[in-house]
C-alpha positions, 0 to 999 in steps of 0.5 A, a space after each residue: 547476524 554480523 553488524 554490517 550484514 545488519 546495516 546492509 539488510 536495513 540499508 535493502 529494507 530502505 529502498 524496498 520502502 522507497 520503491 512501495 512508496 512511489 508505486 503506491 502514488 502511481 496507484 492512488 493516481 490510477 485509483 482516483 482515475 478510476 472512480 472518476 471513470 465509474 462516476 462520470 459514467 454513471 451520472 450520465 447514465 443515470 440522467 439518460 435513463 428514463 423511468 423511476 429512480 429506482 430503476 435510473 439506478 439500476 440501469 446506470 449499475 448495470 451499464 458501468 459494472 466494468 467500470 466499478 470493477 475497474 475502480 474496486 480492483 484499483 482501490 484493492 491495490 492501494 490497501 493492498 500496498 498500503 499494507 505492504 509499506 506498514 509490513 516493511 516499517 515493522 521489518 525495519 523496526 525489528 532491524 534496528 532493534 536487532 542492531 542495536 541488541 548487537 551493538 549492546 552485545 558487542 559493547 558487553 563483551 568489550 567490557 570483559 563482563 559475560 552475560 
């Protein structure tokens, strides 16, 4: 690889990174709606329901198993981005290791010394 084309692929990498950061606020924000949908719901099921606690809790499960699914799935999405931003920071850090190995070459053969 040629330095520019280098610089141009670290220079792609860096607003790939940018855009998964912003998209991982707007998921944490739908995330954290999410698990105020299920919760909400399920207290006030809970405290509608009549019966033992046991079966309070298993009515209120049954009755936002929507939700929670909704908030799972969200959740997912958030580990899932947050690993896609540390895929791109490793993929950056080989880029800056490559371009500092040509550069290292590139000064190498100024020099007159082979390898």
């Amino acid at each position: 690889m040629l330095p520019h084309q280098i610089a141009d692929h670290l220079g792609g990498l860096g607003v790939e990174l940018d855009k998964a950061v912003k998209a991982m606020g707007e998921y944490e924000v739908v995330a954290v709606d999410a698990e105020g949908d299920f919760k909400v719901k399920y207290a006030r099921v809970f405290r509608e329901a009549a019966g033992s606690v046991e079966d309070r809790k298993q009515i209120a499960i049954l009755d936002c198993d929507a939700e929670w699914r909704i908030w799972g799935k969200a959740a997912g999405l958030v580990r899932l981005q947050r690993e896609h931003i540390r895929a791109l920071h490793a993929r950056i850090d080989v880029g800056r290791t490559l371009a500092s190995t040509v550069r290292a070459e590139v000064s190498l053969a100024r020099s007159g010394v082979t390898p």
